[in-house]
Structures are given as C-alpha cells and as structure tokens.
N, C-alpha and C positions, 0 to 999 in steps of 0.2 A: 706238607704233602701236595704235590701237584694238581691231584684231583679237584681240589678249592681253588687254588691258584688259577686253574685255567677253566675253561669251561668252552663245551664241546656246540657250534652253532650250527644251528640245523636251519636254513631258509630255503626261500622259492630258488635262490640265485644261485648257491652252491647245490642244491638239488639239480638244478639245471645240467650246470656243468658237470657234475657227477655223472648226469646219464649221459652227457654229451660222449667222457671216457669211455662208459662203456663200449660205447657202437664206435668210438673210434680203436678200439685195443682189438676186436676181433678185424676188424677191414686191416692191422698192420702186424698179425698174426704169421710167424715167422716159421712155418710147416711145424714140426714137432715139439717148436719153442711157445713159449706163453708171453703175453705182452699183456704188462699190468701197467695202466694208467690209473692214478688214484690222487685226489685232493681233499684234507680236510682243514676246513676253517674254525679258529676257534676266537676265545674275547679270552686276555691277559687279564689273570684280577689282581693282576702283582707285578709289579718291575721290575721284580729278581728271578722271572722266569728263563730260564734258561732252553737252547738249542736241544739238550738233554730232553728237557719236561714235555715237549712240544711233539718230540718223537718217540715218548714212553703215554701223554695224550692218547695216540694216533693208536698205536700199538703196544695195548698194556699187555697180550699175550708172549713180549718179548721182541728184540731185533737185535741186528749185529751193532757193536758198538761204536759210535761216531771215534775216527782214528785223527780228523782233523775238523777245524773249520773256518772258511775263508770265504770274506768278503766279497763279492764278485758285482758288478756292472751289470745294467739291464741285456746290454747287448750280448752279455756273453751268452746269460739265461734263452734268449729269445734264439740264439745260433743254436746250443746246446737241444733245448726242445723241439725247435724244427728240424733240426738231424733225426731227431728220436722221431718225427713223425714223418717218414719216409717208407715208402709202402718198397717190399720186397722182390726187385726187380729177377728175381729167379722164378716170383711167382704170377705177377702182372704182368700182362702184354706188355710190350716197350713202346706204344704208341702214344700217339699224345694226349690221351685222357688222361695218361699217368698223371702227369704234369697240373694238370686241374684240376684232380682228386687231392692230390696231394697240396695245392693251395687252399683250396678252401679245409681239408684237415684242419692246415695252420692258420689260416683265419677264422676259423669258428672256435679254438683253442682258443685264441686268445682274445677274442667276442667275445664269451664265457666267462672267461677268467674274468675280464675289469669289472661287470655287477659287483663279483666278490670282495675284490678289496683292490686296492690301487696302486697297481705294480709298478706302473711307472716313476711313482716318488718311492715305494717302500726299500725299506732297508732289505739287502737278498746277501743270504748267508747259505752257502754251499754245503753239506757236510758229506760229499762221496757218493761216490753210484753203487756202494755196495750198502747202503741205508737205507731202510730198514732189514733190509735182504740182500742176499748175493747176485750181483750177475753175472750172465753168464757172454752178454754183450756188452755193447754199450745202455747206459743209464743215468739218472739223474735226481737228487734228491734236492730239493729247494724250499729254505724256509723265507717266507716273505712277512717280515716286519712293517705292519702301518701304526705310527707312531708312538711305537709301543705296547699299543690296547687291542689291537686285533694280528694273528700270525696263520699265514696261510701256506700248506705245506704242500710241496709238488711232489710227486715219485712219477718215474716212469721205469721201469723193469724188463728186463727180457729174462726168461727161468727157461729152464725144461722140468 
C-alpha cells in the first residue's frame, strides 16, 4: 500500500513555500479562471515507489490518470514554470512594473523551492498538465526525485 511506502513531510521549508503559492495563484488569477499552484514533499520508504503512488499520496480523493511519463531537463521545468507564472496581460497595466512583478514571482518560486529539496541534481519526471486535474490552459505537473528518498511534486493549474 502506498500509504507505508511514502510518507507525507510537513516542515518549516515546504510550509514556506506552500504559503508562498498561495499569494502567488491569486496575484495570476485569470478573471473567471482559477489558478491553483500547489507542492507537496514527501520521504520514499521504498524504491519501488512509483510516479502513480506519489500522485494518489497528493491526492487520495482521486485524479485524472497519468496518460504518459517523461523524463525532462531542469531547463525545460524552469521555462515551463516561468510561462505558468506570467501575470495576465488583459488584466495588468502593460507598464513596467509588469515585468518586475513577474521576476521576482519567478525568483521567490524558485528561492522557495531549493530549502525543499534539490532540483537542480534531482531526477524531474513529467506526467502532463492534465495531472491531477484538467486544464483548461496551460499547466504543469512535475515529480522531482532527490535520490530516491525524497519526491517533491509541482502542479500548477488553470480551471474555471
């Protein structure tokens, strides 16, 4: 059963960054759309845990089911997630605060993120932007593997 296998880790660091999503998903709040950023960190007690267990972890109430999964580069993740955090230019002035706001977004993102666990070496496995949930935009679901023993999951969401 997964539930022994993995175990759900609650600290200062990912609390951190948890609240950090918050306040950043309503500042990229897309008029009538919802913007759900969300990360949870967990400790592997098994090597046979699987990309499955990690996102049935996260969300035992149910999700859509993982259709593929693929490998992917830091770079891609870091491109992929800075698109996601792009403040909605029909709704921000187009002056250049945009531009400000929307760098530190991305750098307190990923300020955040490294206490957690260490994306820069971990293994990053894709599994769709329709994971856990549908979108209805662009999104992102990302499992980050640190050697094994700790997996740290990214979502980012857009719903109505």
């Amino acid at each position: 059963m997964a539930e022994h296998r993995i175990t759900t880790l609650d600290n200062s660091s990912i609390n951190r960054f948890k609240g950090f999503l918050s306040g950043v998903q309503l500042i990229l709040k897309r008029r009538q759309y919802d913007v759900a950023l969300e990360a949870f960190l967990f400790q592997l007690n098994d090597a046979d845990v699987t990309d499955e267990d990690v996102i049935a972890a996260a969300y035992s109430d149910g999700y859509n089911p993982i259709l593929h999964h693929e490998l992917v580069p830091l770079d891609t993740v870091i491109a992929e997630v800075n698109s996601f955090l792009t403040l909605a230019r029909d709704i921000w002035n187009q002056g250049p605060l945009i531009d400000v706001i929307e760098g530190e977004l991305r750098d307190g993102y990923w300020n955040h993120l490294k206490p957690c666990i260490d994306y820069r070496s971990a293994q990053i496995v894709s599994v769709g932007p329709h994971v856990p949930y549908m979108n209805i935009m662009k999104g992102f679901t990302y499992i980050l593997y640190a050697d094994r023993s700790r997996a740290l999951l990214l979502v980012g969401n857009i719903s109505d």
